[in-house]
C-alpha positions, 0 to 999 in steps of 0.5 A: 202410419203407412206410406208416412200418414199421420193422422192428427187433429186440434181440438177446442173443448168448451171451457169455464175459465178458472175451472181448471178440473171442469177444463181437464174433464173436457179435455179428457173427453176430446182426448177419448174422441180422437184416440178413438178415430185413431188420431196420433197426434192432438193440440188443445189451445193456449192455456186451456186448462184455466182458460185465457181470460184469467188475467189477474187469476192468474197470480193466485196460487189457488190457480196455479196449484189446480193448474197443475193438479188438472196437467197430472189428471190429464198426463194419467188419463193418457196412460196406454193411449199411442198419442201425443198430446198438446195442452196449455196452462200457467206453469212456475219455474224459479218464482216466475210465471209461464204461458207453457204447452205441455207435451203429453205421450201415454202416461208421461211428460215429454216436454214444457215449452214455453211462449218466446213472445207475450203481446203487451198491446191493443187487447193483450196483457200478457207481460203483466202475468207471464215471463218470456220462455227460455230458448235453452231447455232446462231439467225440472220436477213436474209431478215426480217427472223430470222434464225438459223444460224450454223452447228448443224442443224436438220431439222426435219418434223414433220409429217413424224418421220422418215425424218432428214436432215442434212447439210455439205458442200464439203469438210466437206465429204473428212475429217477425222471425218466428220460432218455427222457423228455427224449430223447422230448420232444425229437423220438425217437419210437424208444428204444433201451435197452442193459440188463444187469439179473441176474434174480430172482423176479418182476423179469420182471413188472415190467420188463415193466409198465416198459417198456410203461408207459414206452412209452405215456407217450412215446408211443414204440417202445422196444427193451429189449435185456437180457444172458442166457445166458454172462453169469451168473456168481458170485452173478447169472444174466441171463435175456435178457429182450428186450422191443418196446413200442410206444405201451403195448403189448407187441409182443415178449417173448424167451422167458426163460433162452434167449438169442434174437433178437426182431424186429417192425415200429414203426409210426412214423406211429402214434406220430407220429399220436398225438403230433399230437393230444395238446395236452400233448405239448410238443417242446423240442429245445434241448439236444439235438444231431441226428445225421443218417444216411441209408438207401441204401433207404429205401422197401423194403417191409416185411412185417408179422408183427405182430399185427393185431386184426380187431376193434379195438374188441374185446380179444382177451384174454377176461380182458380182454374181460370186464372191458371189458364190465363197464365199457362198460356200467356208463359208458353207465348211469351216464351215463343215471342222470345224465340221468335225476336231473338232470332228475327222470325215472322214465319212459323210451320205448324202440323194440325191435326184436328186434335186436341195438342196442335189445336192448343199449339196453334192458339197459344202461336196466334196468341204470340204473334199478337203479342208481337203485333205480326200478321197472323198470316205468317202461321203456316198451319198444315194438314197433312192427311194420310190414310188414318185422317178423318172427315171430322178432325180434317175440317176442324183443322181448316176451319180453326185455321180459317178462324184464325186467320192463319195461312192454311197449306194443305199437303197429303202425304199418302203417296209419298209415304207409299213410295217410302214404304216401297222403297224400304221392302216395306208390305203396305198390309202390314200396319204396323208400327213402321207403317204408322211411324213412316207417316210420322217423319214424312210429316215432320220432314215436309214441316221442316222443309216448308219451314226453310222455304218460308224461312220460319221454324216449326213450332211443336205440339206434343204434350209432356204426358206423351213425352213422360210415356215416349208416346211419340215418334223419335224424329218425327212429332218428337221434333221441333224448333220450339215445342210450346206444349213442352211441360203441359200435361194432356189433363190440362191440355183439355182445360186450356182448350176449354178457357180459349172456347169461352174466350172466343170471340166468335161463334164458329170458333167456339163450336169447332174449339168445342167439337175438338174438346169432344174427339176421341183422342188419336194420332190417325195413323190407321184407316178409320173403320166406317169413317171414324176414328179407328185408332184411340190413344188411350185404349193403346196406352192407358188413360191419361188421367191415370198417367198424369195422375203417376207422373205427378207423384212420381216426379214432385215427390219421388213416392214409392209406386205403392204409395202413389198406387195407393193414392190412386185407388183413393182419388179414383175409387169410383171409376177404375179397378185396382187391377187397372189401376196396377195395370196401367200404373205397371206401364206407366214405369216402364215406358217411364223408364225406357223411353228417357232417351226421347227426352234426352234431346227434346227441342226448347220448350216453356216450363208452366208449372212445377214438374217438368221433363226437360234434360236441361232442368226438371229431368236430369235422368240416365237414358238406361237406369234400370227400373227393376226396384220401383216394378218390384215394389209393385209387385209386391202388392196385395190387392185384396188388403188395399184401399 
């Protein structure tokens, strides 16, 4: 469990109610299935060893004595399994009568929990049969075993810290104030839910809105194990609904009416990691009893079949990338409409380059100012060619501008910029970083000046994945008086370019969007070599997918870099080499680290999502920490073992 993966699964197995030995045999076969596949952790569904639909069965004592006679059968046949195991059946405690989930883990029980809450209404007669479950455990005899037997039960591994889990039963889920959340709240971080609801039109979307919604408030992985096929009977069908969530997410759905084994890993750190950093997730463990067990292996490694986004940033779902697009931009320009009345502003300055940031820049300021019902007019984008600008981004910039119907300013800087480097002893041959960066702050330097004459304010382009690497000139496109790309990572700088080419309501408009979108990504800040760009970005400082892939992880969840490089050698297995992927992941901390400075004075700028560099919220991190601990967890990595 290496990196905090749990692999786990919830299983239906074909039943034949009140066959409780045909139901344990099946359950045994499922439980062979998953310990095969190296799953650690498996649920069954509610009252599984007799089946749901027992009803006045239920008050049999032939029921109840094959009941438990089956629970023993299955707790042997877990003997020298590494796995915990979940199952239901009717259990007797002091002459009445319970809807339990019994806690199985290699040869012994661990745990009786009873259900809190037996619906009585519409199809569900549960209180006829069944009295409701104690919260405070009590010891009792089950097989020759003593147990605890109640509702507040942890069951805590004791090698890996961060594993939890916690039980409810159905209904428990559906109420207002589930018991999860006091489960939750007390320490698991894993909710294992033992269900048996019937199936009827439309109960499959919200059960599912349930769990994942549930998943997301406890910032919790829960296992939702349901009944399915040989359990209908009369009057209800059980589709085996199996569901996985973790933190929100869905990260397995059984198929419906077909009884089948789903099976993921948990990110058990993940959830610890989001837990850590949430101030409002208060832990009170007082009236909870912890149940200790250990794994015979607890560091086997696991393999991931979990779906790992290449672009985290950026939702798969074009449905849902839509929407995000709409709402990405729609923040940064209000957030620049706000500025822009409080301070009684109807001028901006703006630097375009042909590229991808000053082009969404200058369209989320577009979209501003109508917001504002201003005259577009009071855009003042400027081109500012030097010696690295080419044909092709030089006309794109003049003609979105023109597209626009912004105010074009053109103002070269070649000689200004040679001036400079006379001035200061600088060889013009020598192209190096202060050649490259005198062009910079000449630039910024003329956006402010035009910016006072015209009373406006610069608005800044640059994009956070430049910010997180300080892949920017300090006091140069490093500085604004409002920076709408601020928190928008260069992954999704492309998607939002993209969303505003399908919504432009010309055809030259798309072309040039579209033209943009097929540039080689470059501050042109060296002569191009046969009159294309000489300079790309990505060659200098790596791949930007990969980077806003590390900053996602390094900044959300604080993983450790061999974790985070691990992921990366998983999502990207088909288009880099490990040792790139460490290479560029290498660079990534350093200038991480050694460039927060930059990012300890970044002008104002709109938060869109959930990371963010900004000083004042996101980033609260010293200009000079030293990062020896995080590159010697990647030095310690062996390539030839990783996958």
């Amino acid at each position: 469990m290496r990196d905090g993966f749990l692999k786990v699964a919830t299983a239906t197995t074909h039943i034949k109610v009140a066959d409780c030995d045909y139901n344990a045999d099946q359950i045994i076969n499922s439980i062979k299935k998953a310990y095969e596949k190296k799953v650690r952790l498996v649920v069954f569904p509610e009252l599984c060893i007799t089946g749901y639909t027992c009803n006045d069965l239920f008050l049999q004592d032939a029921l109840e004595n094959a009941a438990l006679n089956a629970l023993m059968k299955i707790v042997k046949a877990s003997g020298g399994l590494d796995m915990v195991i979940l199952v239901g059946l009717p259990m007797m405690k002091d002459s009445k009568l319970y809807n339990v989930g019994a806690v199985i883990f290699n040869g012994k029980l661990l745990g009786i929990v009873p259900k809190q809450h037996l619906p009585n209404y519409s199809e569900f007669y549960e209180a006829r049969h069944f009295q409701k479950g104690n919260t405070e455990p009590e010891e009792v005899t089950i097989g020759g075993q003593k147990v605890l037997f109640g509702a507040n039960l942890l069951f805590v591994n004791e090698q890996i810290r961060d594993f939890i889990l916690g039980v409810e039963i159905c209904e428990d889920l559906w109420v207002p104030q589930p018991p999860s959340g006091g489960l939750s709240m007390a320490g698991a971080t894993v909710i294992a839910n033992l269900s048996a609801g019937d199936e009827n039109t439309g109960k499959d979307a919200y059960r599912k809105d349930l769990v994942k919604s549930q998943s997301g408030r406890l910032i919790c992985g829960y296992l939702y194990a349901s009944a399915g096929d040989g359990e209908s009977t009369t009057d209800l069908v059980f589709s085996g609904h199996n569901l996985i969530a973790e933190n929100g997410s869905i990260l397995a759905e059984s198929e419906r009416f077909v009884n089948q084994m789903i099976i993921t890993e948990l990110d058990l750190s993940k959830l610890v990691s989001e837990r850590r950093r949430m101030s409002t997730f208060i832990v009170n463990s007082a009236n909870y009893v912890r149940v200790p067990f250990r794994f015979e292996n607890a560091n086997e490694e696991v393999t991931l079949t979990r779906h790992v986004a290449k672009a985290p940033f950026v939702p798969s779902n074009e449905k849902q990338r839509e929407k995000r697009c709409n709402e990405i931009t729609m923040i940064q320009a209000m957030g620049l409409k706000k500025r822009l009345e409080h301070i009684g502003c109807k001028n901006v300055v703006i630097g375009i380059s042909g590229g991808l940031d000053s082009t969404l820049a200058l369209l989320v300021v577009a979209k501003a100012f109508d917001l504002l019902e201003l005259d577009r007019k009071g855009i003042i984008a400027v081109t500012m060619p030097c010696f690295g600008t080419t044909d092709r981004t030089y006309n794109n910039a003049i003609t979105l501008t023109k597209e626009l119907n912004a105010t074009i300013r053109e103002v070269p800087i070649s000689e200004s910029v040679l001036l400079h480097m006379r001035d200061i002893g600088h060889d013009v041959n020598v192209q190096d970083v202060t050649y490259e960066n005198s062009q910079a702050r000449e630039r910024t330097q003329v956006l402010m000046d035009l910016a006072n004459e015209c009373n406006g304010i610069v608005i800044g382009t640059g994009d956070m994945s430049e910010l997180a690497l300080g892949w920017a000139t300090y006091n140069g496109d490093h500085m604004s008086m409002y920076g709408v790309n601020a928190s928008v990572p260069k992954t999704l700088v492309r998607y939002l370019v993209s969303h505003f080419a399908q919504e432009a309501k010309s055809k030259a408009l798309q072309n040039v969007l579209l033209d943009i979108l097929d540039t080689p990504v470059s501050p042109e800040l060296l002569p191009p070599k046969e009159g294309e760009i000489a300079q790309k970005t990505e060659d200098i400082v790596g791949p930007y997918e990969l980077h806003d892939f590390f900053l996602y992880y390094v900044m959300r969840y604080g993983y450790m870099p061999s974790k985070i490089y691990r992921l990366a050698v998983y999502a990207f297995e088909s288009d880099y080499s490990k040792e790139t992927i460490l290479k560029w992941e290498k660079i990534f901390y350093r200038r991480f680290f050694t460039q927060q400075f930059k990012r300890s004075c970044l002008p104002d700028g709109p938060k869109v999502g959930s990371v963010a560099v900004s000083p004042r919220g996101d980033l609260r991190m010293p200009s000079d920490a030293s990062y020896r601990i995080w590159m010697e967890d990647l030095e310690s990595i062996n390539l030839e073992n990783e996958r």
